[in-house]
C-alpha positions in Angstrom: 81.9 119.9 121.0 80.4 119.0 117.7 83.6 118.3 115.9 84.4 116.4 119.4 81.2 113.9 118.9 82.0 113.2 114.7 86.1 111.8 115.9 84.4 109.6 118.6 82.1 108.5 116.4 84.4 107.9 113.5 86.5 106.3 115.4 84.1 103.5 117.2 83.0 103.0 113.0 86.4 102.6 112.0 87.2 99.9 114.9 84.2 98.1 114.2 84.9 97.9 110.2 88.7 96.2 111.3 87.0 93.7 113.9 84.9 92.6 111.1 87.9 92.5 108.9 89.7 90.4 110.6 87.2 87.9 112.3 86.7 87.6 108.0 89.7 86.6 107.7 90.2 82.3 106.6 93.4 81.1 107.7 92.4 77.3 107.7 90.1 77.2 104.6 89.4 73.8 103.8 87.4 74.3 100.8 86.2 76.5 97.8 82.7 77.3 100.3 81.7 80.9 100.9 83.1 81.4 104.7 80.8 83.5 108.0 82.2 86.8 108.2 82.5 85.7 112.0 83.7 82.5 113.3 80.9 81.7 115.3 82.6 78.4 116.9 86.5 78.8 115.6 86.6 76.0 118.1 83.5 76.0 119.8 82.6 76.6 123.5 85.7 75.4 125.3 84.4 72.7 128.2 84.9 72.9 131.9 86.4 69.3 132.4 85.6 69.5 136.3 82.0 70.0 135.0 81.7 67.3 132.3 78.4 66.3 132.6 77.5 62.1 132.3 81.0 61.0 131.6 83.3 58.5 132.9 86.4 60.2 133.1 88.9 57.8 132.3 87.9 57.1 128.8 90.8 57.2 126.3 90.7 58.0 123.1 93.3 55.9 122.2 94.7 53.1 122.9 98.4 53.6 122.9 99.6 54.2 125.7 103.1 54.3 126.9 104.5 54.2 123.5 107.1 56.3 121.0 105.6 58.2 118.1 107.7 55.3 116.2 106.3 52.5 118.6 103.0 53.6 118.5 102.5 54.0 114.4 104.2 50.4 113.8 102.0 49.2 116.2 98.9 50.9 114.5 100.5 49.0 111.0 100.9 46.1 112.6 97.5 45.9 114.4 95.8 47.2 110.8 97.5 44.1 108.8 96.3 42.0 111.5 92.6 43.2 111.4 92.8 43.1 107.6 93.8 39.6 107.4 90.8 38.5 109.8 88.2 40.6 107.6 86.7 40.4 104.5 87.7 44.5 103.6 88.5 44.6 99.9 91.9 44.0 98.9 92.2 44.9 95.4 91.0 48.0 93.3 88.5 45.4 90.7 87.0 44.4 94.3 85.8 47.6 94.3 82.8 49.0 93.3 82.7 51.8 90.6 82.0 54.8 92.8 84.2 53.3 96.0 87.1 53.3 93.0 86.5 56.9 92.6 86.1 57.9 95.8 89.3 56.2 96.3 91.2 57.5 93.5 90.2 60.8 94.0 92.0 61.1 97.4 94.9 59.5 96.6 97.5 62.9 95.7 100.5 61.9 93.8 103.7 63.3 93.9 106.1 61.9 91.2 108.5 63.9 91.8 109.5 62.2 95.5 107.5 59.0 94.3 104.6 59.0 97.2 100.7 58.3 97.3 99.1 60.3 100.4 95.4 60.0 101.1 93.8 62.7 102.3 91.4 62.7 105.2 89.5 65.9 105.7 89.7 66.9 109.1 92.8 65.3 109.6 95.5 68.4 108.4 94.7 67.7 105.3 95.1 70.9 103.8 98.3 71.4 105.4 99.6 68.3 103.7 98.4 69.3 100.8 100.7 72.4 101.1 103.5 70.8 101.8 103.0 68.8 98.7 103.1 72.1 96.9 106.1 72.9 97.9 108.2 69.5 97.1 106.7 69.4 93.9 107.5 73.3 92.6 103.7 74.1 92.1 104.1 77.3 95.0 107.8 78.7 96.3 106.4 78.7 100.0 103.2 77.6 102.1 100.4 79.1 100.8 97.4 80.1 103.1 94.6 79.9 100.0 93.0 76.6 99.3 95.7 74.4 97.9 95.9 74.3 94.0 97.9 72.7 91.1 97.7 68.8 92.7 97.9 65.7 90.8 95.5 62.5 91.9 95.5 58.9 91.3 92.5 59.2 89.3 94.0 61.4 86.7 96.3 58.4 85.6 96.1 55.4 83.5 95.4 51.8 84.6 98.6 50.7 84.1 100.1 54.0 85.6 97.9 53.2 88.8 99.3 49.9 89.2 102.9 50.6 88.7 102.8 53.8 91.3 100.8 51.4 93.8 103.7 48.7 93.8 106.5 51.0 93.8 105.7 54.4 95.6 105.4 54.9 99.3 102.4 55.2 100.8 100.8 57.4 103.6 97.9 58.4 105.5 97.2 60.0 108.7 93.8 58.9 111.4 91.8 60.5 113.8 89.8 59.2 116.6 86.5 58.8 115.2 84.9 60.8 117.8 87.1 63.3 117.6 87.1 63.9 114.1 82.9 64.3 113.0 82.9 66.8 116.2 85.7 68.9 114.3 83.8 68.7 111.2 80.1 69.3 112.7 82.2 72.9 114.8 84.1 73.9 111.5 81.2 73.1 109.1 78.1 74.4 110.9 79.7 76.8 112.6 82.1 78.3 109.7 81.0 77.5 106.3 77.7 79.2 105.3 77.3 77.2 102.0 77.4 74.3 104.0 74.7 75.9 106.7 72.4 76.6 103.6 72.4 73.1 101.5 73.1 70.5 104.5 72.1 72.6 107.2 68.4 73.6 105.6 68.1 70.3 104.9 68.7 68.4 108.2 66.7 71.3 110.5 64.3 70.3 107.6 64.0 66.8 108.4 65.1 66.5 112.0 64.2 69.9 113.7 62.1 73.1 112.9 62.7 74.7 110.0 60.9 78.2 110.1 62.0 80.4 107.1 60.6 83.4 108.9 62.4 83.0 111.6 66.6 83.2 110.0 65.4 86.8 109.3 68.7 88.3 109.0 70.7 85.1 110.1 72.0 82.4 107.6 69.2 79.5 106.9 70.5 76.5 108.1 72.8 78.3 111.0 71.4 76.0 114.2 71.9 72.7 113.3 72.7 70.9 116.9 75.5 68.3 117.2 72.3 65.6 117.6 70.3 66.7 114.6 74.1 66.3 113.0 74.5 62.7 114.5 71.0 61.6 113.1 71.5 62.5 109.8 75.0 60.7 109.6 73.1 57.6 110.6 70.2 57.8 107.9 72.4 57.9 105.0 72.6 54.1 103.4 75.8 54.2 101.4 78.7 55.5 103.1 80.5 55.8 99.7 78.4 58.3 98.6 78.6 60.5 102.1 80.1 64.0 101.9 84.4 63.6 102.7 84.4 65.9 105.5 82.4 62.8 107.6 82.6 60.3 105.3 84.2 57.3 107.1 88.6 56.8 106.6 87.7 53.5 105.6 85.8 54.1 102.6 88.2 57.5 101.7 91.1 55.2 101.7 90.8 51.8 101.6 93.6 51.0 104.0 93.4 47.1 103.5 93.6 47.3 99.6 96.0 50.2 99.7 98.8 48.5 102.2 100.3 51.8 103.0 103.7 52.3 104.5 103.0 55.0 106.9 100.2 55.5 108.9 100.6 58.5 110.8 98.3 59.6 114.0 96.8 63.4 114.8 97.8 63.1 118.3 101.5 63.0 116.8 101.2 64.8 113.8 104.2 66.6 113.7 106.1 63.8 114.8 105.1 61.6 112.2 105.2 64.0 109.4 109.2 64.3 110.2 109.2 60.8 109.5 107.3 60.9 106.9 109.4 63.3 105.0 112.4 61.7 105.9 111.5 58.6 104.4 110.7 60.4 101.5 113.8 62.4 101.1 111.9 66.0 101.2 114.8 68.4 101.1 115.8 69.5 104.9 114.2 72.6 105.0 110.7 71.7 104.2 108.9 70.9 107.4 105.5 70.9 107.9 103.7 73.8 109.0 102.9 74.6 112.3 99.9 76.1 113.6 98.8 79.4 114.0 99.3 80.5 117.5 95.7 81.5 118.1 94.7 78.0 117.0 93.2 75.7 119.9 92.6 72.1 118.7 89.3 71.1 120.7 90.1 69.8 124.0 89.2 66.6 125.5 86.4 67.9 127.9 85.1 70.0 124.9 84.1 66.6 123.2 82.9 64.9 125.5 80.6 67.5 126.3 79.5 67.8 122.8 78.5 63.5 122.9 77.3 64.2 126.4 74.5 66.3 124.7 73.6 63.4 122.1 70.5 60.2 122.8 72.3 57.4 123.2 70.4 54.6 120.8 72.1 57.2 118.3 75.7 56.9 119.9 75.5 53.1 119.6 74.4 53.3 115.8 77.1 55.8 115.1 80.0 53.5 116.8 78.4 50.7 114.5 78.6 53.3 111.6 82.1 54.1 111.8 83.4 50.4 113.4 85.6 50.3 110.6 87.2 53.0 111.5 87.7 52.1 115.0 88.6 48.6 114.1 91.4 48.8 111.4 92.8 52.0 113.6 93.0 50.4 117.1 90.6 53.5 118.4 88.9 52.1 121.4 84.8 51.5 120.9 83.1 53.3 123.1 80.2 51.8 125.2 77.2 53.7 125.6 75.6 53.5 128.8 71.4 54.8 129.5 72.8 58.0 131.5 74.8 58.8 129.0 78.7 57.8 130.1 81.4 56.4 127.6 83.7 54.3 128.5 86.1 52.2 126.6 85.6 48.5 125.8 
């Protein structure tokens, strides 16, 4: 009986040490940042869309509708030169200001080798690109799952060196709704990344919520920060240049007017466009970009909404006004903010 009790025993240990090994396990890092052991929201609370609460249901979040992949991204082009040509959005690097150069340069990655500039937006596959890039240019044999390594950016190079790969090389980035993309940042970020619960996360409960040290007794400091708490502290910081990358607007990451890329590829039609993409840049035939893992769920539709639902609305107007660059230049409808709390499209 007593030997009986120990194997039971060992065994429920020995189950419980592999849960936690794998729930440790990062298959989407995104940065060097210490990760939870558990993903608390791997991708958060998954929304009943019959119970959305204060929401028109009709809103879009984009504003393509009826289109190809192709059709779609030259309309996107199209609709971006157009809004460039009617704004005042820098177009040249010397209209710049020293630290939007750098912000700038430093997410442009180069690849020589197949003569392309692509500009990272985090949240946006990013790292998956980055990956890819790998491969075409030799630095890793296959997709790595490890924070990508070994990459060359703009900002490494010369003056002259910028200039000549901005005339001649193709140029790419990919968008993401607005909306959608802070959300996926606020759930991987606060929900994920404990470095980030301990700096940012102290810091806005600090300023926009409790902060009790006594009471993250055993939990990580920081761990609690709500999606409205998030929202306000977006809003309260002045220059958007100097903003953190993961929320920082696409505008000021990639300066799409100045830039004049070639490609500009969607999230809704990621692996669609990436085809194109390395097509266009004659990627050999057997380098395609990586497709998720099959327990990866992108966050629904009803999941953010919910998540806006939850938020004042003087601070939903602010934040379309904080981002209207990036709803402009990208054709993502601006949401309307009504008292009860619906969005609707404009």
């Amino acid at each position: 009986m007593k030997n009986r009790f120990f194997t039971i025993a060992f065994s429920v240990l020995f189950v419980h040490q592999l849960a936690r090994f794998l729930l440790s396990i990062d298959f989407y890092p995104e940065g060097n940042e210490k990760h939870r052991a558990v993903n608390v929201l791997e991708d958060g609370p998954q929304a009943d869309e019959k119970k959305v609460p204060f929401y028109k249901r009709d809103f879009p979040l984009s504003q393509y509708t009826g289109l190809s992949n192709v059709e779609e991204r030259d309309q996107r082009k199209a609709d971006l030169e157009e809004e460039c040509a009617a704004s005042s959005h820098p177009r040249s690097i010397k209209d710049l200001k020293p630290r939007e150069k750098n912000v700038l340069l430093k997410h442009i990655v180069v690849s020589d080798k197949y003569k392309f500039l692509y500009c990272y937006v985090p949240k946006v596959a990013c790292s998956n690109w980055k990956r890819v890039v790998m491969v075409l240019d030799g630095v890793s044999d296959e997709f790595v799952k490890e924070h990508p390594y070994g990459l060359k950016y703009l900002s490494e190079y010369s003056s002259s060196d910028i200039q000549e790969r901005l005339e001649t090389y193709t140029k790419f980035a990919f968008v993401r709704n607005p909306l959608e993309r802070l959300l996926s940042a606020y759930r991987n970020k606060f929900g994920e990344i404990e470095d980030v619960m301990r700096s940012y996360g102290v810091k806005i409960k600090k300023q926009y919520g409790t902060y009790k040290e006594e009471e993250y007794e055993g939990k990580i400091p920081g761990d609690d920060v709500s999606f409205e708490e998030f929202i306000r502290y977006l809003l309260d910081v002045k220059a958007v240049e100097y903003m953190n990358e993961h929320w920082a607007p696409i505008d000021t990451l990639c300066q799409p007017c100045l830039m004049n890329y070639d490609f500009i590829g969607s999230y809704d039609n990621l692996y669609e466009d990436a085809a194109d993409i390395l097509s266009a840049v004659k990627a050999p035939a057997d380098v395609h970009f990586p497709a998720r893992q099959s327990f990866y769920s992108p966050t629904s539709y009803a999941t953010t909404v919910y998540y806006y639902s939850t938020v004042n609305t003087t601070y939903l107007e602010k934040l379309s006004k904080k981002y209207k660059n990036d709803f402009s230049l990208f054709s993502y409808p601006v949401p309307k903010w009504s008292k009860s709390g619906d969005i609707y499209d404009s």
